[in-house]
N, CA, C and O atoms as CSV, one atom per row, in Angstrom:
chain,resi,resn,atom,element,x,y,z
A,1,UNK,N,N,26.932,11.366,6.105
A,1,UNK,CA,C,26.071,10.401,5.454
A,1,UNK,C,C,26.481,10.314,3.977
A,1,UNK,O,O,26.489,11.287,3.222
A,2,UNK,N,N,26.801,9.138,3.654
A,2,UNK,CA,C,26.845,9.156,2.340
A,2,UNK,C,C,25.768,8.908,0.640
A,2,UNK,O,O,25.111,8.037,1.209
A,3,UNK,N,N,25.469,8.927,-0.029
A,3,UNK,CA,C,25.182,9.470,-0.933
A,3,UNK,C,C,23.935,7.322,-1.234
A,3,UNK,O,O,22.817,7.124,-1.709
A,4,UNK,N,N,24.819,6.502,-0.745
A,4,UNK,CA,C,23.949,5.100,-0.514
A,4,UNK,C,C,22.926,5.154,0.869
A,4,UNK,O,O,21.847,4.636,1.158
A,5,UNK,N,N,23.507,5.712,1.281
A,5,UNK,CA,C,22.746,6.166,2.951
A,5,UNK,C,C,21.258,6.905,2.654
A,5,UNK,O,O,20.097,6.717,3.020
A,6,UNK,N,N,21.950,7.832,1.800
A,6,UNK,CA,C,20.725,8.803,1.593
A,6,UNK,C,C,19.751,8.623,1.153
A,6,UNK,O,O,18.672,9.023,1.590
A,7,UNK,N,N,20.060,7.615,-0.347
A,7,UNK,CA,C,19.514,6.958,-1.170
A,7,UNK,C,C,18.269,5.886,-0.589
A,7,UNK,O,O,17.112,5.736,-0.984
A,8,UNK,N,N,18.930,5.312,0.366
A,8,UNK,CA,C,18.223,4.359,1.682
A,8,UNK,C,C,16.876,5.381,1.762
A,8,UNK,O,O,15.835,5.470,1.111
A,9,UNK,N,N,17.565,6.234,3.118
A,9,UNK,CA,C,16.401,7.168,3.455
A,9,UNK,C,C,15.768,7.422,2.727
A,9,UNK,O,O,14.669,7.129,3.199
A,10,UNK,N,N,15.568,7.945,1.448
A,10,UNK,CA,C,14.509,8.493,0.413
A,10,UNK,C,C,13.706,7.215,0.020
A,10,UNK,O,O,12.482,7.335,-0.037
A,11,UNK,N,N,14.266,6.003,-0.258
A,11,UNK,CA,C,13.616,5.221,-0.756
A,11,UNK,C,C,12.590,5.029,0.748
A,11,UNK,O,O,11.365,5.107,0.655
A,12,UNK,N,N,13.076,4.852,1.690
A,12,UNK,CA,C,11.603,4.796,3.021
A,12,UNK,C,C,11.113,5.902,3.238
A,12,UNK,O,O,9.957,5.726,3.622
A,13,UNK,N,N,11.433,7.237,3.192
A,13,UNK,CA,C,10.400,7.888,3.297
A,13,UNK,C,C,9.449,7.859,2.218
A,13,UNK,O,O,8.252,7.912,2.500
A,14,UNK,N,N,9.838,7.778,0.968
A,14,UNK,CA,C,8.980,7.321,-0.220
A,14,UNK,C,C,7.897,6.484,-0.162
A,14,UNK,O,O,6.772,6.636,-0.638
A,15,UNK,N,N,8.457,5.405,0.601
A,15,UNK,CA,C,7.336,4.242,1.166
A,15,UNK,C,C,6.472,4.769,1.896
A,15,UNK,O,O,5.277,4.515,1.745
A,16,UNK,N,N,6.962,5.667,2.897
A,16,UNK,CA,C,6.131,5.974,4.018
A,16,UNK,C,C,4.985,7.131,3.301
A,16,UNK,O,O,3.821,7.364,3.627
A,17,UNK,N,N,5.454,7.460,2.694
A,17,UNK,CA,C,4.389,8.862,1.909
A,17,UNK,C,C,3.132,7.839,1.164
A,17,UNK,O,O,1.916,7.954,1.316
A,18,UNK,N,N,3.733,7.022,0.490
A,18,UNK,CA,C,2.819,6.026,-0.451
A,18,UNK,C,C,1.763,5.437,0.609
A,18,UNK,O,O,0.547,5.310,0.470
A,19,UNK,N,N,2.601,5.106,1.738
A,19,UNK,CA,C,1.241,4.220,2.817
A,19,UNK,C,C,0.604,5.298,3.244
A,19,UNK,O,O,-0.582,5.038,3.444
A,20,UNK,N,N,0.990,6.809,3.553
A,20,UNK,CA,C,0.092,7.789,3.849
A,20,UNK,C,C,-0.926,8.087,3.098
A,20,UNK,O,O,-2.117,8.282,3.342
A,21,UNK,N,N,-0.328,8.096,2.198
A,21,UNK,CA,C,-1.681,8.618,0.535
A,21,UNK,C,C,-3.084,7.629,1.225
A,21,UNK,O,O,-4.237,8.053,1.309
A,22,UNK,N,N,-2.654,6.367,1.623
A,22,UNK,CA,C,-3.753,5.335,1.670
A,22,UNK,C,C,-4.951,5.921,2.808
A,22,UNK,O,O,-6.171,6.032,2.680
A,23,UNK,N,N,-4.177,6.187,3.782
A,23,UNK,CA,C,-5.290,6.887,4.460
A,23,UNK,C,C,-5.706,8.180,4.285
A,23,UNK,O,O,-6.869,8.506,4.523
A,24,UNK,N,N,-4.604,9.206,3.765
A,24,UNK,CA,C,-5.388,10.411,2.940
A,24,UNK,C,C,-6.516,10.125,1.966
A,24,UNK,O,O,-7.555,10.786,1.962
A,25,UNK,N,N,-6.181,8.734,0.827
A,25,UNK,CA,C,-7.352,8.812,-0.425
A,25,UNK,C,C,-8.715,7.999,0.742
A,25,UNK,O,O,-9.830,8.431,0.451
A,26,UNK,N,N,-8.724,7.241,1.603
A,26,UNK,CA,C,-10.045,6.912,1.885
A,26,UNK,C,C,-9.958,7.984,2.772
A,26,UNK,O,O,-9.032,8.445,2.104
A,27,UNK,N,N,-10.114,9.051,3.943
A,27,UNK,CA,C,-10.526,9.904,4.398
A,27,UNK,C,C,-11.301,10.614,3.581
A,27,UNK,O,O,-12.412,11.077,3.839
A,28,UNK,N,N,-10.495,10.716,2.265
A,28,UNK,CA,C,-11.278,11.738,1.286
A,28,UNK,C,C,-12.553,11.255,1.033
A,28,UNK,O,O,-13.652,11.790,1.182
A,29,UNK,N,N,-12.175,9.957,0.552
A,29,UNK,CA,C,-13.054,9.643,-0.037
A,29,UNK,C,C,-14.780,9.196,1.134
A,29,UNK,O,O,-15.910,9.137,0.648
A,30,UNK,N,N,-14.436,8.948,2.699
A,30,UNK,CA,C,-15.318,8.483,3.465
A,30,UNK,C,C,-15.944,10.093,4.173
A,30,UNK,O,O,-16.784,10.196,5.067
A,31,UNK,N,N,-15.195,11.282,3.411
A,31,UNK,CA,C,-16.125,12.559,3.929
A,31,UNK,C,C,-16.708,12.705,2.669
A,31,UNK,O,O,-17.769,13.329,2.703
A,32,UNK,N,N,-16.428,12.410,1.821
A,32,UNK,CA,C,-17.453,12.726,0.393
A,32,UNK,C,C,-18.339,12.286,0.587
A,32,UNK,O,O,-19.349,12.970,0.423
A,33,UNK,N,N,-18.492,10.678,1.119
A,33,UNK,CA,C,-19.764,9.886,1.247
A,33,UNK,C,C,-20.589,9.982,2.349
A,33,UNK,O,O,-21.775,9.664,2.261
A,34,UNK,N,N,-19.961,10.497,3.671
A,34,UNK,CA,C,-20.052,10.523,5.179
A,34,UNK,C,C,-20.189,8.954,5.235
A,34,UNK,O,O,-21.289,8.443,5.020
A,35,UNK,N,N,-19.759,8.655,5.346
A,35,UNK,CA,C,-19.697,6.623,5.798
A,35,UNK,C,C,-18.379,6.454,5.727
A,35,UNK,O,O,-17.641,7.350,5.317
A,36,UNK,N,N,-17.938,5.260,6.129
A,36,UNK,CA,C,-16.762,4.748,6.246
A,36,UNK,C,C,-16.638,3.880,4.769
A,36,UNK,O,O,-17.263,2.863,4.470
A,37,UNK,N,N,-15.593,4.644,3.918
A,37,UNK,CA,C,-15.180,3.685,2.658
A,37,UNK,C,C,-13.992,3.547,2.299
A,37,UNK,O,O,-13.202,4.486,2.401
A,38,UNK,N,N,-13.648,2.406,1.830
A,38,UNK,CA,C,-11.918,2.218,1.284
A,38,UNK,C,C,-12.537,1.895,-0.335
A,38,UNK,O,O,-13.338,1.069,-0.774
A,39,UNK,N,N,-11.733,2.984,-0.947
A,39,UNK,CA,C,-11.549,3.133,-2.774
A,39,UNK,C,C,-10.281,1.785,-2.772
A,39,UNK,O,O,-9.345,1.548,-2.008
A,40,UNK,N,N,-10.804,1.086,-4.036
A,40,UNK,CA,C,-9.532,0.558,-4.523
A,40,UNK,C,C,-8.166,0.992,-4.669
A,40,UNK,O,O,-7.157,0.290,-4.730
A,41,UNK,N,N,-8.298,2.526,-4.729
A,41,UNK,CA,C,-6.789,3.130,-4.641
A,41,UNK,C,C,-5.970,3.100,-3.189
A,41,UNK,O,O,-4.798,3.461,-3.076
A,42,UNK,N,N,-6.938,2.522,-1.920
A,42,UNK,CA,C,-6.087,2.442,-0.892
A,42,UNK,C,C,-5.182,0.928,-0.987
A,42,UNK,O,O,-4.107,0.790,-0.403
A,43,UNK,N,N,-5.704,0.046,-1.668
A,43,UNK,CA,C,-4.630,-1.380,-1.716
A,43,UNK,C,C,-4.278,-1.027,-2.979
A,43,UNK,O,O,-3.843,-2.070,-3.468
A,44,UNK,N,N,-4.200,-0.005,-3.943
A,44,UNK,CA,C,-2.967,0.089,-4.482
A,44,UNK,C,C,-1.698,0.860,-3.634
A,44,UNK,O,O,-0.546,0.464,-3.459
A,45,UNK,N,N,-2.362,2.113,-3.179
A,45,UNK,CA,C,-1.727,2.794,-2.176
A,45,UNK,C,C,-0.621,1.668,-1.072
A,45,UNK,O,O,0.583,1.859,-0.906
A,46,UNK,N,N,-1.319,0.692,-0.536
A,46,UNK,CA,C,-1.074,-0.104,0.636
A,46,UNK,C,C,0.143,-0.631,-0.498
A,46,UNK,O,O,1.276,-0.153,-0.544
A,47,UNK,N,N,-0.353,-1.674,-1.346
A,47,UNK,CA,C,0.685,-2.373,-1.967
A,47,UNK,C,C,1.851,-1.791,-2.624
A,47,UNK,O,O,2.707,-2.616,-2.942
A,48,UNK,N,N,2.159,-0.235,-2.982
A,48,UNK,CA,C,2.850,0.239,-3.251
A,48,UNK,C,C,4.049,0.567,-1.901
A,48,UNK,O,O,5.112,-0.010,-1.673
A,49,UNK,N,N,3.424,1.651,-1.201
A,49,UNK,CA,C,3.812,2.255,-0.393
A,49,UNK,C,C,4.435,0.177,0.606
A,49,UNK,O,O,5.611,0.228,0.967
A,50,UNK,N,N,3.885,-0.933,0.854
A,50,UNK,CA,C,4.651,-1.590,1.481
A,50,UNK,C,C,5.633,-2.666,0.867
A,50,UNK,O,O,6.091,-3.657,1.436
A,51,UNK,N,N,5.857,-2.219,-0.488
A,51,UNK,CA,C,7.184,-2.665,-1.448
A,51,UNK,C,C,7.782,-2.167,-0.988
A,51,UNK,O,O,8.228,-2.600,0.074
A,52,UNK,N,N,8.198,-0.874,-1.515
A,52,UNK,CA,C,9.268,0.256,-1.209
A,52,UNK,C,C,9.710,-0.095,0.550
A,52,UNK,O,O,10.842,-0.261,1.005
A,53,UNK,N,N,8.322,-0.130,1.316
A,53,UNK,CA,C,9.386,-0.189,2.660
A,53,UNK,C,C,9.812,-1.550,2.976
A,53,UNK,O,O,10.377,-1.808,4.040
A,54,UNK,N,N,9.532,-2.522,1.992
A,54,UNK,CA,C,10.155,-3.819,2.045
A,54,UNK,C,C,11.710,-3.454,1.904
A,54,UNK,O,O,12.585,-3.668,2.743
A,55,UNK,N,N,11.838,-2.889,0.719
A,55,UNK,CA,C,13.321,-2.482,-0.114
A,55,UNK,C,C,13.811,-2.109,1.385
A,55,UNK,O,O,14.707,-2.696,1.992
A,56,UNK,N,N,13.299,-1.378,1.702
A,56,UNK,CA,C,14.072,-0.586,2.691
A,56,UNK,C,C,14.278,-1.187,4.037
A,56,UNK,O,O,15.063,-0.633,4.806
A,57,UNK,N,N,13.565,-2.406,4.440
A,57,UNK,CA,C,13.802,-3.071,5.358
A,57,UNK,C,C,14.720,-3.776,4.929
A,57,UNK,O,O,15.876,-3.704,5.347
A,58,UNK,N,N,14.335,-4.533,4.058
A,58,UNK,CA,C,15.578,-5.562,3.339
A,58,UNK,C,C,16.971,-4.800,3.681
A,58,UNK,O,O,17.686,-5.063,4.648
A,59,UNK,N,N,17.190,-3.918,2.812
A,59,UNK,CA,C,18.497,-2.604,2.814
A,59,UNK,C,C,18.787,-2.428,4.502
A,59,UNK,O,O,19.939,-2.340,4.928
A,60,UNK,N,N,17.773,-2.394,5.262
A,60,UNK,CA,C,18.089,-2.125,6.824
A,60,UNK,C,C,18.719,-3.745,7.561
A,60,UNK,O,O,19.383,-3.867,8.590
A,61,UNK,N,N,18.326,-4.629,6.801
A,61,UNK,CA,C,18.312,-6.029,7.450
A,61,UNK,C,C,17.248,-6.265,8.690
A,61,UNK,O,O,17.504,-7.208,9.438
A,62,UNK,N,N,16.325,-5.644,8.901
A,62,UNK,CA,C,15.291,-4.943,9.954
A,62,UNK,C,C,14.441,-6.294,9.793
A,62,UNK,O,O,13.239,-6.200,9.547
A,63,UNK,N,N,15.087,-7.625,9.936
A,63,UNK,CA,C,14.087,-8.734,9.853
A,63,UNK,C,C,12.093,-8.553,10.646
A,63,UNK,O,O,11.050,-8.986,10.156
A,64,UNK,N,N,12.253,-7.944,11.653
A,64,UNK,CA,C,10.974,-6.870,12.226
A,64,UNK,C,C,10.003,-6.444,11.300
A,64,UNK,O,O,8.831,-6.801,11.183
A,65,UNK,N,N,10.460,-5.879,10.858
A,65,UNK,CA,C,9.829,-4.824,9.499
A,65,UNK,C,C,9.595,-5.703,8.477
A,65,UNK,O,O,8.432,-5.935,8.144
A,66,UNK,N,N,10.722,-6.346,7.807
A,66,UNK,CA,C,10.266,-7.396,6.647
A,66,UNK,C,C,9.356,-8.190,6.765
A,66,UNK,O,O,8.586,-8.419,5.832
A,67,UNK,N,N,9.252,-8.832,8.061
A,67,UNK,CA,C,7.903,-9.727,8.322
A,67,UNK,C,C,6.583,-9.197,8.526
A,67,UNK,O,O,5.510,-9.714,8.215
A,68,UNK,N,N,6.838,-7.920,9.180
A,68,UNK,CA,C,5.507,-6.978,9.200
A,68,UNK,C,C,5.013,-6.395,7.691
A,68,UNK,O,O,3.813,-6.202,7.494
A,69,UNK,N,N,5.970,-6.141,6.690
A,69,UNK,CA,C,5.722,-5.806,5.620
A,69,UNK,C,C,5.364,-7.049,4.708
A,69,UNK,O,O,4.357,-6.987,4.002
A,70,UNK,N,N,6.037,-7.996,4.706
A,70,UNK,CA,C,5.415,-9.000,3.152
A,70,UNK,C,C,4.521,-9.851,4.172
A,70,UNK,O,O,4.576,-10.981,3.688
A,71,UNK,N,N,3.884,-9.905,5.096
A,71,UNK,CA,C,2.606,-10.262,5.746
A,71,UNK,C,C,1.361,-9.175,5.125
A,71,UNK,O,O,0.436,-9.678,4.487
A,72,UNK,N,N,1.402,-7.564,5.367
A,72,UNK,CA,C,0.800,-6.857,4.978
A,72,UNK,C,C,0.440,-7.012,2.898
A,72,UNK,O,O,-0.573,-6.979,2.200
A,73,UNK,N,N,2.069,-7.194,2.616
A,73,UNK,CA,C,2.103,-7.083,0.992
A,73,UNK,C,C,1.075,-8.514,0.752
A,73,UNK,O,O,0.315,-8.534,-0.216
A,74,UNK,N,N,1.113,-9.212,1.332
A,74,UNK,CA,C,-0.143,-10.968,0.682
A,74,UNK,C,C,-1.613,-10.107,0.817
A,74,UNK,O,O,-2.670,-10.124,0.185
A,75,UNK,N,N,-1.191,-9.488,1.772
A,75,UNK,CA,C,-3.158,-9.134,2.066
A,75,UNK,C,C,-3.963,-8.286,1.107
A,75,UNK,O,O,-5.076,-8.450,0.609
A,76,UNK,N,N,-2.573,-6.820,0.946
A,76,UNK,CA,C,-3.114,-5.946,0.043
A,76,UNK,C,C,-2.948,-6.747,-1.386
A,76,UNK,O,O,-3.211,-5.860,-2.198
A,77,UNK,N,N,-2.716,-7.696,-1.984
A,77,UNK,CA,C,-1.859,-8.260,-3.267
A,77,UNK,C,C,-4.094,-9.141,-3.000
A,77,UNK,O,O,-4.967,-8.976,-3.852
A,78,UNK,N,N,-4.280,-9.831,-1.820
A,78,UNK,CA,C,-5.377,-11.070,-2.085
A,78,UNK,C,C,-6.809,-9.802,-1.724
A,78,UNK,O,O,-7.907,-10.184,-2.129
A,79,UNK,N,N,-6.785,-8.705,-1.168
A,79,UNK,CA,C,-8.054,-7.701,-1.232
A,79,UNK,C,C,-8.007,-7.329,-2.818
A,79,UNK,O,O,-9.083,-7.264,-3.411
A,80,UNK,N,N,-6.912,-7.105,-3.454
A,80,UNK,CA,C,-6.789,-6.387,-5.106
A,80,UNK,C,C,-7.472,-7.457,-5.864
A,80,UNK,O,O,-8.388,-7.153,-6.629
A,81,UNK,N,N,-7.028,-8.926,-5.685
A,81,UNK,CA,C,-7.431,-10.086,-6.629
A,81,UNK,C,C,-8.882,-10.533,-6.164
A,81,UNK,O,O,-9.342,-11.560,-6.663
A,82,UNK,N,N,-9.745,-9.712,-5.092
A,82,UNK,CA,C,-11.424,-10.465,-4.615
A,82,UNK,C,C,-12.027,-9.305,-5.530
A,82,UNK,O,O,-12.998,-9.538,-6.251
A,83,UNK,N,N,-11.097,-7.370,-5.453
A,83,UNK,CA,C,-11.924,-7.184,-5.976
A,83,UNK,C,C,-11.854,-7.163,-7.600
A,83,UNK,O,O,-12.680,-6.588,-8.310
A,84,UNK,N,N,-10.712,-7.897,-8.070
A,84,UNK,CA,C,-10.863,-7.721,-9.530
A,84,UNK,C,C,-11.955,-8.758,-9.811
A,84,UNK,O,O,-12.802,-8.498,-10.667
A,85,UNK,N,N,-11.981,-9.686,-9.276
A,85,UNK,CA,C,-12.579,-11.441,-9.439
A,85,UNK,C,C,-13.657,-10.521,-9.449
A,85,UNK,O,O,-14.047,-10.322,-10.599
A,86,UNK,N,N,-14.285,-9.883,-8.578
A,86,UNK,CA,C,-15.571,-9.772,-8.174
A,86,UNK,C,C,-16.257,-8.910,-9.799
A,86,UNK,O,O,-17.055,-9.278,-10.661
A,87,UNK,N,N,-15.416,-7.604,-9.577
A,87,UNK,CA,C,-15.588,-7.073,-11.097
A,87,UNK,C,C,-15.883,-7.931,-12.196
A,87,UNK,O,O,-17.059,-7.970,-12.557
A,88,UNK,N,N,-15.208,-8.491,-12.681
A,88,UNK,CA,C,-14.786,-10.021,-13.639
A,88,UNK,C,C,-16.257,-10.467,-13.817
A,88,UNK,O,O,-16.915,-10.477,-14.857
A,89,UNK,N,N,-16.695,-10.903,-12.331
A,89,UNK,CA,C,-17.679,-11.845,-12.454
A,89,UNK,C,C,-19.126,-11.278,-12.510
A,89,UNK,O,O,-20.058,-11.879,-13.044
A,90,UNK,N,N,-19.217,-10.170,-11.962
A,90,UNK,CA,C,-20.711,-9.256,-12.457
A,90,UNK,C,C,-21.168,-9.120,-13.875
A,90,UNK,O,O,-20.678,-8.680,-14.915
A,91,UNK,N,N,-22.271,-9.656,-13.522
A,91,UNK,CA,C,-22.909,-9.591,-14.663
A,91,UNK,C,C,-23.215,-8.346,-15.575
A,91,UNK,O,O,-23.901,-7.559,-14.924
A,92,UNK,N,N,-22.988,-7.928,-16.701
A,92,UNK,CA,C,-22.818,-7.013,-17.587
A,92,UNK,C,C,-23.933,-6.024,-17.968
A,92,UNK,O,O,-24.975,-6.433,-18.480
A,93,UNK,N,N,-23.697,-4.636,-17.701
A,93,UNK,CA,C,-24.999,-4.357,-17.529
A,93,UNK,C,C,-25.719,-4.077,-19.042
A,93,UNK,O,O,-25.093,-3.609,-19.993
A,94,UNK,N,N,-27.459,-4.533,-19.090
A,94,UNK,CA,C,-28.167,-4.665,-20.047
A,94,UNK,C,C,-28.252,-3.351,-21.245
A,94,UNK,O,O,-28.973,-3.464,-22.236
């Protein structure tokens, strides 16, 4: 394997660790609360972790994967922008 090869691999397992974090930080976070919750850090998590495995599909030519990934990347990119809007738009507290 050479040294671009490798480079490959690290950059997707990288991805793959980043999309893990996402369900590690809400687990954490949905036994703290006992309810089911997603922290804003899981669509950063999501949107991070499915760049990187874009790169790496792209790099694979894995047309499969690329479409499964920048389908996923619009969603986590339009959940980040309802909840900034939403923030934004609450009224300020007294």
């Amino acid at each position: 394997m050479n040294n671009t090869e490798i480079s490959i691999l690290v950059l997707g397992f990288a991805g793959q660790a980043l999309f893990f974090m996402r369900f590690f930080v809400q687990w954490l976070q949905s036994e703290k609360h006992q309810k089911s919750v997603i922290p804003v850090s899981f669509w950063y998590f999501s949107l991070a972790g499915s760049s990187l495995l874009m790169v790496y599909a792209i790099l694979r030519h894995d047309i499969v994967f690329i479409v499964g990934q920048s389908t996923g990347f619009y969603i986590y990119l339009r959940n980040l922008y309802f909840i900034h809007r939403e923030k934004k738009e609450a009224p300020e507290p007294a």
